[in-house]
C-alpha positions as CSV (number, residue, x, y, z in Angstrom):
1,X,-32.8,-6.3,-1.3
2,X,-29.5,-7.3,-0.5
3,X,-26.2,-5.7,-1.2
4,X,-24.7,-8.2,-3.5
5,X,-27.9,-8.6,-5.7
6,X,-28.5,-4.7,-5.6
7,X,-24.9,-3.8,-7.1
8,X,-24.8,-6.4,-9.9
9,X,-21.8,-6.6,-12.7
10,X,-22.7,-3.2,-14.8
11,X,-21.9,-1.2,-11.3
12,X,-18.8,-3.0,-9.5
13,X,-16.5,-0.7,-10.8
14,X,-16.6,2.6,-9.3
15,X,-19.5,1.3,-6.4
16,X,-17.7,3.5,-3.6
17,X,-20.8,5.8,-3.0
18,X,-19.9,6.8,0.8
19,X,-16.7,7.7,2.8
20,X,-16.4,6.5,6.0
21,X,-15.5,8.9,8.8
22,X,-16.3,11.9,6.4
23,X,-19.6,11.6,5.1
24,X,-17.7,12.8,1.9
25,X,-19.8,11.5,-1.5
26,X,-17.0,9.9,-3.5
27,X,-19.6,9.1,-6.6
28,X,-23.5,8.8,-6.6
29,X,-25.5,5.5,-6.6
30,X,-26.2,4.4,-10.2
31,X,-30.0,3.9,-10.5
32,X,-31.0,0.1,-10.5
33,X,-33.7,-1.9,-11.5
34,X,-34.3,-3.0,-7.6
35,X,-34.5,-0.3,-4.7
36,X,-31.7,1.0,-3.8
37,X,-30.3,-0.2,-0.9
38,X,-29.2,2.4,2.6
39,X,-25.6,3.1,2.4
40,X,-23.7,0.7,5.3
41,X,-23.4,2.0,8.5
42,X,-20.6,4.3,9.1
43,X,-17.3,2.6,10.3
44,X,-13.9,3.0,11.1
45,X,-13.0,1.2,7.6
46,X,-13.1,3.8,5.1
47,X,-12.8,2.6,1.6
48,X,-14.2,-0.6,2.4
49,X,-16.3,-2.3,-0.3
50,X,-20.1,-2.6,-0.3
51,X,-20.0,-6.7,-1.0
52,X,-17.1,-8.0,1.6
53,X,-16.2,-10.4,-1.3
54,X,-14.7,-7.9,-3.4
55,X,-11.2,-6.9,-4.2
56,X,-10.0,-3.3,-5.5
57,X,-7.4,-3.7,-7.8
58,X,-4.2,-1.3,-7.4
59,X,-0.6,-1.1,-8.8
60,X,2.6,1.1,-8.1
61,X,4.2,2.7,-11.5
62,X,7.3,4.8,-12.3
63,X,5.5,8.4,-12.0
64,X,8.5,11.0,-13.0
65,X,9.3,12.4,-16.7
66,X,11.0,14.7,-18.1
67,X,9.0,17.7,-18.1
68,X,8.6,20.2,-21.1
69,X,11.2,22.8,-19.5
70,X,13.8,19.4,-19.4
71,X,14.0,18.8,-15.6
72,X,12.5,15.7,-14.2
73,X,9.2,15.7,-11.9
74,X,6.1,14.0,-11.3
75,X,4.7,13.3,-14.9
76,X,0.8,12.8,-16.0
77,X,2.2,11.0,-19.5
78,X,4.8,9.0,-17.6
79,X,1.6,7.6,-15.1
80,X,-0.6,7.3,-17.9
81,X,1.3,5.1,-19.9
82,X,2.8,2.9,-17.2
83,X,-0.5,2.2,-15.8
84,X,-1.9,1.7,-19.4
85,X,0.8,-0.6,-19.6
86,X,0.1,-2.7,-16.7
87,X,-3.9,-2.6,-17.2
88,X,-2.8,-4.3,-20.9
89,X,-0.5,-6.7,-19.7
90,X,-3.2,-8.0,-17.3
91,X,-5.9,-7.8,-20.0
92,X,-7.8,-4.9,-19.1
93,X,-9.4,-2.7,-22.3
94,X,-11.0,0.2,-20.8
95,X,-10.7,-0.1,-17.2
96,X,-7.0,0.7,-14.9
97,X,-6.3,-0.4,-11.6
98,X,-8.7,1.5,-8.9
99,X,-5.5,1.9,-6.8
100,X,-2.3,4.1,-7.3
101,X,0.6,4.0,-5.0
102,X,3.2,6.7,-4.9
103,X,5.8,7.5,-2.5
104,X,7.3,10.3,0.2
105,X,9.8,10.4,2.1
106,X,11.1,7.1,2.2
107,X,13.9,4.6,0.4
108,X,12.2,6.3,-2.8
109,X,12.8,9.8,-4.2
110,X,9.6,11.5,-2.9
111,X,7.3,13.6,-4.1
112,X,4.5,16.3,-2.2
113,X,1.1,14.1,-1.7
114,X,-0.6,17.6,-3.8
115,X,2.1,16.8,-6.6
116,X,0.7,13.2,-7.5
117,X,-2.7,14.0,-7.3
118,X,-3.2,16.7,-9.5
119,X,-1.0,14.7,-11.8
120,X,-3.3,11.8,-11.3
121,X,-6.3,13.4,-11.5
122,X,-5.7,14.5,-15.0
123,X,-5.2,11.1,-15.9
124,X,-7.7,9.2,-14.6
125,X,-10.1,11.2,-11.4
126,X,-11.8,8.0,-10.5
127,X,-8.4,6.4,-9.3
128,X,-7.7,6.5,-5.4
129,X,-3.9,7.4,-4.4
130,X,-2.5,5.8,-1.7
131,X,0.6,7.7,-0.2
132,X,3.0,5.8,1.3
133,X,5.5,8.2,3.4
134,X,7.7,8.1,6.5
135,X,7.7,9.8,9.5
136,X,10.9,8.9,11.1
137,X,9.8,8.1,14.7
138,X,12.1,6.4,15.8
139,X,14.7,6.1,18.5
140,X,17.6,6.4,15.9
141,X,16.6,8.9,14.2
142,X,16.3,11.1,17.3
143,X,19.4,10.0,19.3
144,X,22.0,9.2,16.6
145,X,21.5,11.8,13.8
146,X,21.1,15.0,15.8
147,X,22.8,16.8,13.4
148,X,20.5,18.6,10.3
149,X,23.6,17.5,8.1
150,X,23.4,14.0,9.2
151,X,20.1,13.5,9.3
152,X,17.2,11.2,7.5
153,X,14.4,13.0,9.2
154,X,15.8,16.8,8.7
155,X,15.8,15.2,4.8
156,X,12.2,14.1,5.4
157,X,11.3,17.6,7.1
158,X,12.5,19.4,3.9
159,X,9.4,18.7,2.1
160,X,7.9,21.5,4.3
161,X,8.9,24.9,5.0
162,X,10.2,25.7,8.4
163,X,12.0,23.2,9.8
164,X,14.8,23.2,12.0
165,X,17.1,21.5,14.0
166,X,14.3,20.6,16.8
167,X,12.9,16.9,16.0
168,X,9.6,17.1,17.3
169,X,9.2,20.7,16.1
170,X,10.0,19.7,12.1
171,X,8.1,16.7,12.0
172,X,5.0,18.2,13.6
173,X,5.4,20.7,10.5
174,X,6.1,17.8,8.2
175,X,3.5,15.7,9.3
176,X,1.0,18.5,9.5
177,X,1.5,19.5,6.2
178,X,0.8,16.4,4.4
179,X,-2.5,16.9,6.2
180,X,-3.4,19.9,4.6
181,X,-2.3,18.4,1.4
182,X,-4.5,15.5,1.3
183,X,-7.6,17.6,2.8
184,X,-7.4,19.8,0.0
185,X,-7.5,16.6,-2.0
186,X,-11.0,16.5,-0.7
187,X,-11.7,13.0,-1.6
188,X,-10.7,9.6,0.2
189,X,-6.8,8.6,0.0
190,X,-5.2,5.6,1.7
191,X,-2.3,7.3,3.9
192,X,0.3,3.9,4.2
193,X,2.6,5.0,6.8
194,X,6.1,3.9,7.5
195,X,5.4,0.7,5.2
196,X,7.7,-2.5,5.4
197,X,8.8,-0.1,9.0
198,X,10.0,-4.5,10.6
199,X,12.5,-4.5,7.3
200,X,16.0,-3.6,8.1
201,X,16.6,-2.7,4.7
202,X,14.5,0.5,4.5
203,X,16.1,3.7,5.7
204,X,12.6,3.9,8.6
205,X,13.7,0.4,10.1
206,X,12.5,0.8,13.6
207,X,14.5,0.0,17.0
208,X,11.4,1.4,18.8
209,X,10.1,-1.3,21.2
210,X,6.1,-2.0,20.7
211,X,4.9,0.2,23.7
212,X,7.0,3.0,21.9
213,X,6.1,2.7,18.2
214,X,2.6,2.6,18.8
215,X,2.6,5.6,21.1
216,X,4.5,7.4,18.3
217,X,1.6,5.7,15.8
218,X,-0.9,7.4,17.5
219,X,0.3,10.3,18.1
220,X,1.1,11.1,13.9
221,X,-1.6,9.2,12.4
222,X,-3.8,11.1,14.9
223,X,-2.7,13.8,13.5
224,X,-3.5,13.0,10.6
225,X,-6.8,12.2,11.4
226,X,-7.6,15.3,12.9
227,X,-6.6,17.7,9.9
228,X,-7.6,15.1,7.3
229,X,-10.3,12.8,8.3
230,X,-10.8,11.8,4.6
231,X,-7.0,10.0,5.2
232,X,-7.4,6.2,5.3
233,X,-4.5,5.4,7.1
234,X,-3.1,1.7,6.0
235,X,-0.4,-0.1,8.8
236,X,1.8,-2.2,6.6
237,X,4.7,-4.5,8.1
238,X,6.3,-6.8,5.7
239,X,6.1,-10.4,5.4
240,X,9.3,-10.6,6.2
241,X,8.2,-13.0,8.9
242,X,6.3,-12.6,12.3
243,X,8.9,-12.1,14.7
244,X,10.7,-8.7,14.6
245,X,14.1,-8.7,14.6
246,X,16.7,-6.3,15.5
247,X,19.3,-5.6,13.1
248,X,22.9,-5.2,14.8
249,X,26.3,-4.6,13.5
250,X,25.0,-5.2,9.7
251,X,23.6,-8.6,10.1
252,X,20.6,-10.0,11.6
253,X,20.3,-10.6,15.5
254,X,18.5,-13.2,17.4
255,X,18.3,-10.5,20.0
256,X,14.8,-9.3,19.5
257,X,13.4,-5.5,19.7
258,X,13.7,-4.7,23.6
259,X,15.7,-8.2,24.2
260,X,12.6,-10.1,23.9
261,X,10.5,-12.0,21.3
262,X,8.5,-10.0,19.7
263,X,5.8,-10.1,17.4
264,X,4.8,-8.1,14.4
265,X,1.3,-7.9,15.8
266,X,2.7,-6.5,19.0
267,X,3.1,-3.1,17.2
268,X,-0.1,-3.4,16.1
269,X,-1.6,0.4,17.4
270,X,-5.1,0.0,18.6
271,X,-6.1,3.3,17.9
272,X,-6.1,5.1,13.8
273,X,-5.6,2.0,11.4
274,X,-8.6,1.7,9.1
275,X,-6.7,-1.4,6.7
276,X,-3.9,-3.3,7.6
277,X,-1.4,-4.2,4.9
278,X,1.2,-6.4,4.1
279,X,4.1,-6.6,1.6
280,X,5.4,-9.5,0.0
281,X,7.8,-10.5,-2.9
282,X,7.9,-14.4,-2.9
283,X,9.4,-16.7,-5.2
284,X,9.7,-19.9,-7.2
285,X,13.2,-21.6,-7.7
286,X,12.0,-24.7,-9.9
287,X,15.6,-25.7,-10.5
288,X,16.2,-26.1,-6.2
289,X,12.8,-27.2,-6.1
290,X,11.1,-28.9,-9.0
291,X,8.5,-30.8,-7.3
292,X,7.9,-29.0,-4.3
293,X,7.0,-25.1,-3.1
294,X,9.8,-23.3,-2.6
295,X,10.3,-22.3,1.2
296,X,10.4,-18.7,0.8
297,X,6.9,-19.1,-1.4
298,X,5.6,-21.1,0.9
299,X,6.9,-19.3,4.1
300,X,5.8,-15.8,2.7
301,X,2.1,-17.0,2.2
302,X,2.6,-18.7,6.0
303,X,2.9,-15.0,6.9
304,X,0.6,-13.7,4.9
305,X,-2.4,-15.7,6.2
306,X,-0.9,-15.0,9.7
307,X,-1.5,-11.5,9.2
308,X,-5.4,-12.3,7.7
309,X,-6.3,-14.2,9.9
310,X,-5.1,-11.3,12.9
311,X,-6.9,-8.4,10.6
312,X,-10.3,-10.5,10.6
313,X,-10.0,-10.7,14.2
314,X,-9.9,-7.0,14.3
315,X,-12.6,-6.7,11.9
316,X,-10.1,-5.0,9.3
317,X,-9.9,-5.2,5.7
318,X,-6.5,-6.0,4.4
319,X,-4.8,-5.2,1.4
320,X,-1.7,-6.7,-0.4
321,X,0.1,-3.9,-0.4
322,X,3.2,-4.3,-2.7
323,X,3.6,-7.6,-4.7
324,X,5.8,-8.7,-8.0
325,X,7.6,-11.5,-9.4
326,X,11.4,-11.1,-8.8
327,X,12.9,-12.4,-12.2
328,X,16.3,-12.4,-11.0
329,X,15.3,-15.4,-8.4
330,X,12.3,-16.8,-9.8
331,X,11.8,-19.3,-13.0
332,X,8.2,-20.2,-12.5
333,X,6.1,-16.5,-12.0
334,X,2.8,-18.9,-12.9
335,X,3.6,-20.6,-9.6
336,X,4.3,-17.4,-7.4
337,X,0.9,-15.3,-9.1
338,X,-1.3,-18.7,-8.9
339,X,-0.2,-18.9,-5.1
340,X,-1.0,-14.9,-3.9
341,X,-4.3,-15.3,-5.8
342,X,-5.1,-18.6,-3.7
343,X,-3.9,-16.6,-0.7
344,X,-6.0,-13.7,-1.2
345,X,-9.6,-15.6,-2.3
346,X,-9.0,-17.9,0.2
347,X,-9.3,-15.1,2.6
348,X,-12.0,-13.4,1.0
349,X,-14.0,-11.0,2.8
350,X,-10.8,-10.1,4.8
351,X,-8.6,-9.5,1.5
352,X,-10.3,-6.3,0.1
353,X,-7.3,-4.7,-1.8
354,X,-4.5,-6.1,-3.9
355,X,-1.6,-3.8,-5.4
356,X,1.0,-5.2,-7.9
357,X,4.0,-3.5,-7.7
358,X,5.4,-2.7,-11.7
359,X,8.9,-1.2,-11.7
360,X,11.5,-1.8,-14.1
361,X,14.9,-3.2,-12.8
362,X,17.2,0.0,-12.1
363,X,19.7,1.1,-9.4
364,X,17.2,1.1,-6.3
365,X,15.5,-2.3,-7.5
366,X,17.3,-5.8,-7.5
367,X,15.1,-7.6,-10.1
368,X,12.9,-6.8,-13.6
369,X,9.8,-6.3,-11.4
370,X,7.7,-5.6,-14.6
371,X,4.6,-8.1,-15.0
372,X,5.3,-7.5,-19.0
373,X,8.8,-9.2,-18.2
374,X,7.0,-12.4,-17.4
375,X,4.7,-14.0,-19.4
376,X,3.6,-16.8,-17.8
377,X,2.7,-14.7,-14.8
378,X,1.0,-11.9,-17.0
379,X,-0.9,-14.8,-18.3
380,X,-1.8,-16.0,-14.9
381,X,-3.1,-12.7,-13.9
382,X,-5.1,-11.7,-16.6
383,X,-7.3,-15.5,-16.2
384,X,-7.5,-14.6,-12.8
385,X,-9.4,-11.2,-13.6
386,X,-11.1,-12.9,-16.5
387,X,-12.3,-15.3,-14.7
388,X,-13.9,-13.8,-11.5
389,X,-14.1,-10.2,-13.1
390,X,-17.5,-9.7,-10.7
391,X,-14.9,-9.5,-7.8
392,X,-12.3,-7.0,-8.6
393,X,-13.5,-3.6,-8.5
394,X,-12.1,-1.4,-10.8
395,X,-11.6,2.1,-12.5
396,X,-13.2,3.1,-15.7
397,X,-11.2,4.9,-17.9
């Protein structure tokens, strides 16, 4: 019996029976008419989908409340209804996204990887996290910010106790202790770290040529690895474009990273990524383009299928990491939702997770970034899950 015909529509949803790496059970087989099929052999990919031509639907939501004592923290209401309100806005009735996303360290206020989780898990336990934090690794943060005072990786080491004024000391603390964290979790999560790290606006921009990044890569993600092995660690560059850029004296440089061209595949680790990732916030401007794709549309999905077509070649599944219409530059969401959709099916078996990003405009984001705030690309969304609901995978709620 093959996979496809052994998992049929009633069991797509929660069909992760096996963790990869861990031998972890995540939830049993349901029984089927057929036999039941082996489990896949055991990979490097953990989370990946039985049938390669699935897709595991995620978002990112506002997370913090007000709690009942009135100071403001991680919230199970707050996710609750902003995931509800995204799963209704896309047309789903009793089902959510499979995927959360949440944030540490980082451009974000963070919170502790234990903090979302047990939040989460009261709202929905079938939902995977995926942690997106920073570990500041880079020569910058070393060199120029010595200083505890002055420093974005001593504010990155506060999250754990006993830090200091030694670099590699505090983050080995830092690091290790989101480790512990998301063993204890006991269950897969998808660890995205330093996401968007080629964008110059984060606060984790690396100067680190490719030789150097990846050596720091391995040696944190390894670490990682080691404490948690049930951490799916995702490498996400933007799509920003494929060369990576230096950014000097506030504006963009035409020097490259090590005064050479280099690509974002070049810091590309070999060694602990089980899913590469991309972000990408593309647009439509109908009234500078009427009859024609915009260039930043067009130049974003350019990257995109760049960075597919490297993950198949490294026999990696890729998700869309972070996605949204910005309001603020486009008029024609239909265009920019109808365009990642053809993107992702037309790299189907290489696609295998796709995360809308759902935040309201506020002092951190430029644009409404809400899919409630546009119709016609809520609209666009839901017929794509109506329409080919075998292929996105789910969480029952």
């Amino acid at each position: 019996t093959s996979y496809s015909n052994a998992f049929a529509k009633p069991v797509i949803r929660d069909e992760f029976s096996w963790l990869n790496q861990t031998g972890i059970a995540v939830a049993s087989i349901p029984t089927c008419a057929s036999p039941t099929p082996p489990p896949p052999p055991v990979n490097s990919n953990g989370l990946r989908p039985y049938n390669s031509s699935q897709v595991i639907l995620g978002v990112s939501t506002p997370y913090t409340g007000t709690l009942k004592d009135g100071s403001t923290g991680v919230d199970a209401n707050t996710i609750d209804k902003n995931i509800n309100s995204f799963s209704s806005s896309i047309g789903l009735n009793n089902e959510q996204p499979k995927i959360f996303n949440f944030y540490g360290c980082g451009n974000r206020v963070g919170y502790k990887f234990s903090d979302i989780t047990n939040s989460l898990s009261s709202v929905n336990s079938n939902i995977i996290p995926m942690y997106s934090f920073v570990v500041p690794f880079t020569d910058s943060y070393q060199d120029e910010n010595k200083s505890k005072n002055n420093s974005k990786w001593y504010a990155c080491a506060q999250y754990s106790k006993g830090y200091n004024n030694n670099y590699d000391d505090s983050m080995n603390i830092y690091v290790s202790d989101v480790a512990k964290q998301v063993r204890a979790y006991g269950k897969p999560a998808f660890i995205r770290l330093n996401w968007e790290f080629n964008g110059n606006w984060t606060n984790h921009y690396s100067f680190l040529s490719p030789e150097k990044f990846k050596s720091a890569w391995t040696k944190y993600a390894g670490l990682i690895k080691n404490i948690a092995p049930n951490a799916v660690i995702v490498w996400c560059p933007n799509d920003s474009g494929s060369k990576f850029y230096d950014y000097i004296d506030g504006k963009d440089s035409t020097s490259v990273v090590s005064g050479r061209s280099a690509e974002i595949t070049d810091y590309y680790p070999s060694d602990y990524v089980d899913w590469t990732c991309s972000d990408a916030y593309p647009y439509q401007d109908d009234n500078k383009f009427p009859n024609s794709v915009d260039p930043n549309l067009s130049n974003s999905i350019n990257v995109l299928n760049y960075l597919a077509k490297f993950s198949h070649a490294k026999d990696k599944p890729m998700m869309l990491g972070e996605w949204s219409v910005e309001t603020d530059k486009t008029n024609d969401g239909k265009a920019v939702v109808n365009s990642i959709f053809k993107w992702q099916n037309s790299n189907s078996g290489t696609v295998q997770a796709n995360l809308w990003f759902d935040y309201p405009k506020n002092s951190t984001d430029r644009s409404n970034l809400l899919i409630a705030h546009d119709a016609a690309a809520s609209k666009a969304f839901s017929n794509e899950i109506k329409s080919n609901s075998n292929r996105y995978i789910l969480a029952d709620h």
